[in-house]
Biotite code that builds the C-alpha atoms (Angstrom):
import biotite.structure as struc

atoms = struc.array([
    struc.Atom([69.145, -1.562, 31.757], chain_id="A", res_id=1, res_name="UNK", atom_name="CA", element="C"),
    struc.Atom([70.169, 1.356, 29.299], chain_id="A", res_id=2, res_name="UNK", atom_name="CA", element="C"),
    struc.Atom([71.000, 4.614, 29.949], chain_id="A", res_id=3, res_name="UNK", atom_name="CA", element="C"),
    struc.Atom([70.216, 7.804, 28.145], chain_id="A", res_id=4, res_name="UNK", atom_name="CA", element="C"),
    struc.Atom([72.983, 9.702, 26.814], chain_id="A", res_id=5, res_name="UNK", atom_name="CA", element="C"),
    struc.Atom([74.784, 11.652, 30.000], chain_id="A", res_id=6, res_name="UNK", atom_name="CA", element="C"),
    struc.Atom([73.389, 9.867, 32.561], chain_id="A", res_id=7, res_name="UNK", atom_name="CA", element="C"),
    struc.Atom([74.803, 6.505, 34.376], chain_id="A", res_id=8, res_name="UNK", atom_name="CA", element="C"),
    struc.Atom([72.965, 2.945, 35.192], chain_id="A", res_id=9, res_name="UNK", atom_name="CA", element="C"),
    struc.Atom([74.046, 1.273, 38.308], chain_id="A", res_id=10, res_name="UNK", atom_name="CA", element="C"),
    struc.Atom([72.402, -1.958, 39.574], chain_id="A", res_id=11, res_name="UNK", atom_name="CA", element="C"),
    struc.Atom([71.793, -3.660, 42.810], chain_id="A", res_id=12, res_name="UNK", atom_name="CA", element="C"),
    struc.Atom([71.408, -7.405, 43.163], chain_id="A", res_id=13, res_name="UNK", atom_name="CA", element="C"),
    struc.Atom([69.487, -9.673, 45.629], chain_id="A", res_id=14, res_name="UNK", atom_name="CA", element="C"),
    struc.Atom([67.556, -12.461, 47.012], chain_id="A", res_id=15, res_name="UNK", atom_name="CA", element="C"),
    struc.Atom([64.263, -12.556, 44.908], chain_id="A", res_id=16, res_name="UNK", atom_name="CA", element="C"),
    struc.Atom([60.826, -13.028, 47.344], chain_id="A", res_id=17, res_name="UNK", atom_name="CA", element="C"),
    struc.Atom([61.018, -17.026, 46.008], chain_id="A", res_id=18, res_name="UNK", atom_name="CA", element="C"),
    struc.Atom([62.419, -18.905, 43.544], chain_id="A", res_id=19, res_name="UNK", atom_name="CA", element="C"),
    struc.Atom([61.358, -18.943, 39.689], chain_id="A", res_id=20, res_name="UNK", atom_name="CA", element="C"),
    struc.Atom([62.066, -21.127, 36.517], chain_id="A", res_id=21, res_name="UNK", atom_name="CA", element="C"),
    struc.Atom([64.172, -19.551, 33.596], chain_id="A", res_id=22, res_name="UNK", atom_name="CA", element="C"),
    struc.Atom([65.364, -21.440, 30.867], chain_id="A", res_id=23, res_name="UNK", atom_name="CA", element="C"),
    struc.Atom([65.299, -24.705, 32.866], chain_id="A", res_id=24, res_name="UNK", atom_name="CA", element="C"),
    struc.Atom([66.976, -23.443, 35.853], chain_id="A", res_id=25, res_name="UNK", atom_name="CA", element="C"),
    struc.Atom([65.394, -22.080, 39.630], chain_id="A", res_id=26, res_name="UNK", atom_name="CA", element="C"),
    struc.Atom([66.785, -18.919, 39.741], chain_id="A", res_id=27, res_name="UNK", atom_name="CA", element="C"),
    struc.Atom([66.351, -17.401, 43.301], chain_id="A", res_id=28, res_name="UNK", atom_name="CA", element="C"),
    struc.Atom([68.718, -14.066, 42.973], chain_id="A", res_id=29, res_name="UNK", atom_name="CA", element="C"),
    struc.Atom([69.360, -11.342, 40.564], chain_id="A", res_id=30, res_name="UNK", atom_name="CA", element="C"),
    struc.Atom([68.564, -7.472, 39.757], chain_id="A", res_id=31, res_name="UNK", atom_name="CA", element="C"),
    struc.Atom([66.408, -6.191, 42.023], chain_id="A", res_id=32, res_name="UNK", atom_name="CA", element="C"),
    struc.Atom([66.994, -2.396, 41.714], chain_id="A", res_id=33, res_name="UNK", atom_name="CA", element="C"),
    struc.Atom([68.089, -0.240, 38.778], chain_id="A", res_id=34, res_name="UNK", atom_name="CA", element="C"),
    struc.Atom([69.818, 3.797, 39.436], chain_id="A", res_id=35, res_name="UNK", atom_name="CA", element="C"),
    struc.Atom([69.687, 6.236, 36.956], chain_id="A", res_id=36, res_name="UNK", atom_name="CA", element="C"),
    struc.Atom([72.176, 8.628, 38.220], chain_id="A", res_id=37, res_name="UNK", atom_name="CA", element="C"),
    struc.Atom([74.520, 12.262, 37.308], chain_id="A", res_id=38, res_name="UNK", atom_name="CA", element="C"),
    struc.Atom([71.941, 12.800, 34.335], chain_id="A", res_id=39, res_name="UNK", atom_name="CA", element="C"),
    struc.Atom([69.618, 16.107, 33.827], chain_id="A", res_id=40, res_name="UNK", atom_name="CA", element="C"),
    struc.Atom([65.856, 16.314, 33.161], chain_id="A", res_id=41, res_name="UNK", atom_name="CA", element="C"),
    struc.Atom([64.577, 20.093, 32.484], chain_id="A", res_id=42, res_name="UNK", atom_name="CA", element="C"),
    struc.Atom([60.847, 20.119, 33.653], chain_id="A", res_id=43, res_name="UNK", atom_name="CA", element="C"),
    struc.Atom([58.088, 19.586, 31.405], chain_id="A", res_id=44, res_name="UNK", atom_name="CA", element="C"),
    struc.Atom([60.711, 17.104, 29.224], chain_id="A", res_id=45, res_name="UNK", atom_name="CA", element="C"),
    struc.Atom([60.529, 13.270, 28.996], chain_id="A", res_id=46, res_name="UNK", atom_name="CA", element="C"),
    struc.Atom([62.935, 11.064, 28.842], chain_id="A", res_id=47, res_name="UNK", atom_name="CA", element="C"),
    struc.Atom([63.424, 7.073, 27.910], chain_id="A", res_id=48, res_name="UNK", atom_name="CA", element="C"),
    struc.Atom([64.627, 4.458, 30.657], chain_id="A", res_id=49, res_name="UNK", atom_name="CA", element="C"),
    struc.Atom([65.168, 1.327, 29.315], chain_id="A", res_id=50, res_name="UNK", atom_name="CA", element="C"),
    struc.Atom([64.353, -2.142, 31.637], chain_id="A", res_id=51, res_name="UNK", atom_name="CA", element="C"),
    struc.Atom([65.072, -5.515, 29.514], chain_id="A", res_id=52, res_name="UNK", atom_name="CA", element="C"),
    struc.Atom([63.529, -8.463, 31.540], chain_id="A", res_id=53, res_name="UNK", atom_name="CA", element="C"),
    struc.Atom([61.995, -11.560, 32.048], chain_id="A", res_id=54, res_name="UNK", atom_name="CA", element="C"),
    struc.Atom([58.217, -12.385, 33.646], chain_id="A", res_id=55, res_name="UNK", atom_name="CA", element="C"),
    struc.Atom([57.930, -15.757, 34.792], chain_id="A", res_id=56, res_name="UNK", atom_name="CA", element="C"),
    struc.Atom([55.361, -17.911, 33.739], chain_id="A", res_id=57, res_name="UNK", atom_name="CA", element="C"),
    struc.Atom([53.687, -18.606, 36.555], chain_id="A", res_id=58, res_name="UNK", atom_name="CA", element="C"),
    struc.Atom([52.404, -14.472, 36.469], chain_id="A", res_id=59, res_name="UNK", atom_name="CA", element="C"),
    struc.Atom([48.719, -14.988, 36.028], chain_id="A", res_id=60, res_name="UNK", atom_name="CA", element="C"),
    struc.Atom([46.661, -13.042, 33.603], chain_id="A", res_id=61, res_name="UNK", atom_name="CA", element="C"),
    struc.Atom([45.788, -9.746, 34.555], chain_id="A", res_id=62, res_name="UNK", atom_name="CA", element="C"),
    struc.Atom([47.505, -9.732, 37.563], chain_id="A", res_id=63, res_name="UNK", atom_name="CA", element="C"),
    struc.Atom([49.227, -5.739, 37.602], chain_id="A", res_id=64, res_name="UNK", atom_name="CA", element="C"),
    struc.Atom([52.883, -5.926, 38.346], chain_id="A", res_id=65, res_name="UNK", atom_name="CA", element="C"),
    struc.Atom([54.536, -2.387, 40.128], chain_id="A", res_id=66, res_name="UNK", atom_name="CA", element="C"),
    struc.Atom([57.605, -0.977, 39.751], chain_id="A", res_id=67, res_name="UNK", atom_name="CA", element="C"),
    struc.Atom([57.988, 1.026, 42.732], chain_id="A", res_id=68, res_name="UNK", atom_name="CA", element="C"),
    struc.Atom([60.455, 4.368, 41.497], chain_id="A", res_id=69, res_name="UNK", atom_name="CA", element="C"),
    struc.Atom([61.824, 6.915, 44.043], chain_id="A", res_id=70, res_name="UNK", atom_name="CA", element="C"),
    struc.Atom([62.436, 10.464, 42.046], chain_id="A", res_id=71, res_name="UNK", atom_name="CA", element="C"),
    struc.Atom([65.260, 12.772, 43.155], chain_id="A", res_id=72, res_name="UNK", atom_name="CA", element="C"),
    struc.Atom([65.440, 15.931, 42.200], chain_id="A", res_id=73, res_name="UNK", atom_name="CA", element="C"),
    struc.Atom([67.407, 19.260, 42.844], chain_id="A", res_id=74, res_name="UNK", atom_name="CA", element="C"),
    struc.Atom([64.329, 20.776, 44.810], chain_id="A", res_id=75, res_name="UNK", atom_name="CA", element="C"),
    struc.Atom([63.415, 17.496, 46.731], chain_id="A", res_id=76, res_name="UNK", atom_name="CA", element="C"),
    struc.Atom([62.393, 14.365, 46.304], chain_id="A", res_id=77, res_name="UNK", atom_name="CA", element="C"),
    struc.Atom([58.966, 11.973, 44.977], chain_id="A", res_id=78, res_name="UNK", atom_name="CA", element="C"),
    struc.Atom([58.910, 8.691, 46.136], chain_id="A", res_id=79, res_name="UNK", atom_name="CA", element="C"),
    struc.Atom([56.970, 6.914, 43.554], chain_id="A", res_id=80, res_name="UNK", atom_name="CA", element="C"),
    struc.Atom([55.853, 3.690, 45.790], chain_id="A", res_id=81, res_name="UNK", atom_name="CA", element="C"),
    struc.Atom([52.131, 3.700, 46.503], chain_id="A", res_id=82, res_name="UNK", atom_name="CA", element="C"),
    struc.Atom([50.660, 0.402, 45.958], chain_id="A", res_id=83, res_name="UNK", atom_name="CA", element="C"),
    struc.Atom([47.291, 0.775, 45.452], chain_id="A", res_id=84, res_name="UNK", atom_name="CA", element="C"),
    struc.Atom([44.940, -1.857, 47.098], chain_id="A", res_id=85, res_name="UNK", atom_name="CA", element="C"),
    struc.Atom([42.058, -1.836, 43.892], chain_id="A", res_id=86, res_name="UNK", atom_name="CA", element="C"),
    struc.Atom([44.757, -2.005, 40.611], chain_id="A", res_id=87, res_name="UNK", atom_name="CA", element="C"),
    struc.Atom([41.448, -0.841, 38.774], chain_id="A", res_id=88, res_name="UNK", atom_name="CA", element="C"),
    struc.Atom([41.729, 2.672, 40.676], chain_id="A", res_id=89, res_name="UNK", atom_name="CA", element="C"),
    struc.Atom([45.900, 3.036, 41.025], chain_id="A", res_id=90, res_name="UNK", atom_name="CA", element="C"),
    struc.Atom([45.700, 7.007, 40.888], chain_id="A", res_id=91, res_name="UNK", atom_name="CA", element="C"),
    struc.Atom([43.688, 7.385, 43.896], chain_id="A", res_id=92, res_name="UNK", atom_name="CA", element="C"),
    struc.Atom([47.352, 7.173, 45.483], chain_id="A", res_id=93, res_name="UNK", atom_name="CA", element="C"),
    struc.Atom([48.925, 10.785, 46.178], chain_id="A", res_id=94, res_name="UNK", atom_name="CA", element="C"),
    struc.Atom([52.252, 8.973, 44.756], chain_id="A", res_id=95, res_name="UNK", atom_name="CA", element="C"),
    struc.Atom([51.097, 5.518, 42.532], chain_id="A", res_id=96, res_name="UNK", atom_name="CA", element="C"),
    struc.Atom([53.592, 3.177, 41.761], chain_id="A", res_id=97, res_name="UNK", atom_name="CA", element="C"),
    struc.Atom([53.939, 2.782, 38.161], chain_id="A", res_id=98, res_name="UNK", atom_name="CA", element="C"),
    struc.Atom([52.107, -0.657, 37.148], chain_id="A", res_id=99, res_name="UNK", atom_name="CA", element="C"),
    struc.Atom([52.086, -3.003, 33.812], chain_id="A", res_id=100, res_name="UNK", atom_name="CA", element="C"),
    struc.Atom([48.566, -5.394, 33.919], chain_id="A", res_id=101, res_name="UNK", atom_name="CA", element="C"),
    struc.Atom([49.575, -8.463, 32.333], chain_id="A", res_id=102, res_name="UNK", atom_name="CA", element="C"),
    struc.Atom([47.107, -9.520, 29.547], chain_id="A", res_id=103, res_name="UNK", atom_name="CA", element="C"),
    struc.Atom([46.148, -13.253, 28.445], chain_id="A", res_id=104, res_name="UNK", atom_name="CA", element="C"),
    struc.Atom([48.345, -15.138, 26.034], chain_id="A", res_id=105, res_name="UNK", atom_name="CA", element="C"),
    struc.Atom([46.882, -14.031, 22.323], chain_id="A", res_id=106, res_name="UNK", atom_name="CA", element="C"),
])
């Protein structure tokens, strides 16, 4: 994980849900949450988080992965987290998770 410029990246590791191959080995544990902390983001502004990962092979095609992402701010807090039973509909969620749908091999 990157951070932007004046803002910190903390990680947490943990037991995956099962085991998965990568690079010949079962790997079972890892990164399983990323923080973005002490930064500042002026409304209406974007910024750029950076994740560098792996998928597993054994993710099928057009299966939608989520990234569930809890937003604190200095007036409150959006949780981020809503999974959303038809992936073809994800904002009918107050709060939809953010999603990547996994194409076919080219």
């Amino acid at each position: 994980a990157k951070a932007p410029a004046g803002w910190d990246v903390k990680t947490v590791t943990g037991k995956y849900d099962r085991d998965y191959e990568f690079q010949g080995k079962t790997v079972g544990e890892g990164i399983t949450e990323v923080d973005w902390t002490g930064g500042k983001l002026p409304d209406k502004t974007r910024e750029t988080f950076v994740i560098d990962t792996f998928l597993t092979t054994s993710l099928k095609p057009n299966t939608t992965l989520y990234f569930p992402a809890v937003q604190e701010c200095e007036q409150g807090v959006n949780r981020w987290i809503e999974i959303p039973a038809d992936p073809d509909h994800p904002h009918e969620k107050k709060w939809p998770a953010p999603g990547v749908k996994l194409l076919p091999p080219s």
